[in-house]
C-alpha positions, -999 to +999 in steps of 0.1 A: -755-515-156-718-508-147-707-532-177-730-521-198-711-484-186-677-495-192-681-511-227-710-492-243-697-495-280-695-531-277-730-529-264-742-515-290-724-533-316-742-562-298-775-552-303-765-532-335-760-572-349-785-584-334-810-563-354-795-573-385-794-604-383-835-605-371-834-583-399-814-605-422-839-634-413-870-616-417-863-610-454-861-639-473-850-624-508-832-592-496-799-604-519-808-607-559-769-612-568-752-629-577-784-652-597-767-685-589-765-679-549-798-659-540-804-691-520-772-693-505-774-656-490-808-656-488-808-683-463-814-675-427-784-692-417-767-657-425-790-638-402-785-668-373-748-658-376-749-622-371-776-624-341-753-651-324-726-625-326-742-599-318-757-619-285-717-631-279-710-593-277-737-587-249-726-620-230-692-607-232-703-573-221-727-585-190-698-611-179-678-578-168-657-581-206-624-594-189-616-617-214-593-606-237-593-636-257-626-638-266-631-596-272-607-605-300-627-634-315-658-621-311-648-588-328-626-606-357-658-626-366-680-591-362-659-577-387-658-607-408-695-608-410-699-572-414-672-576-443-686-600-460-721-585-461-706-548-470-694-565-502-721-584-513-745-551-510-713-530-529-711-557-557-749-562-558-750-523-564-724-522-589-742-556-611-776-542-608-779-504-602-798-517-572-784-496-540-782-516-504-768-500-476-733-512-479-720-474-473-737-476-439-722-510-439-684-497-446-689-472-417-702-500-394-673-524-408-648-492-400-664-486-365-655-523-356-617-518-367-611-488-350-627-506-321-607-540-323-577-511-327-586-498-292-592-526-275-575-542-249-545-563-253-531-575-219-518-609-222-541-632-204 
């Protein structure tokens, strides 16, 4: 619990990814655009990626979060994911007229910057 204490926002950002990507993998034809990689996006690789992040982040956390080396990875790769999937939901919105929660997305995304920001960096 004392980990869990001093790192709560990557604890939450843990879990936070886990849930999408059980989420991600639970819904098999949650992207529509573009047409010619539905499969690709679709595929619950995607989903594997973000829960193996977010399961990184909780390692990381419970492991007493002293290395600095792989805070930075795994948050570089958290905001890559969350990145990549808050545009795909913006430019499936803007091609269809279809919302997805990329707003919510771009927050989250934002979140993990000014987190990355604030973490930190003692040379190890």
């Amino acid at each position: 619990m004392q980990q869990i204490k001093e790192h709560p926002t990557h604890t939450v950002l843990g879990f936070g990814m886990i849930a999408i990507g059980l989420w991600l993998m639970a819904n098999d034809h949650f992207f529509m655009w573009p047409p010619e990689a539905v499969g690709v996006f679709n595929d619950d690789v995607w989903g594997a990626l973000f829960a193996l992040d977010g399961l990184g982040l909780i390692i990381w956390v419970v492991e007493s979060g002293k290395s600095v080396k792989w805070n930075r990875r795994l948050l570089t790769v958290t905001a890559g994911l969350l990145t990549f999937l808050t545009t795909l939901q913006f430019l499936t919105w803007v091609a269809t007229g279809r919302y997805m929660s990329w707003i919510s997305n771009a927050i989250i995304t934002a979140f993990v910057l000014i987190l990355s920001r604030g973490s930190d960096t003692r040379n190890e």
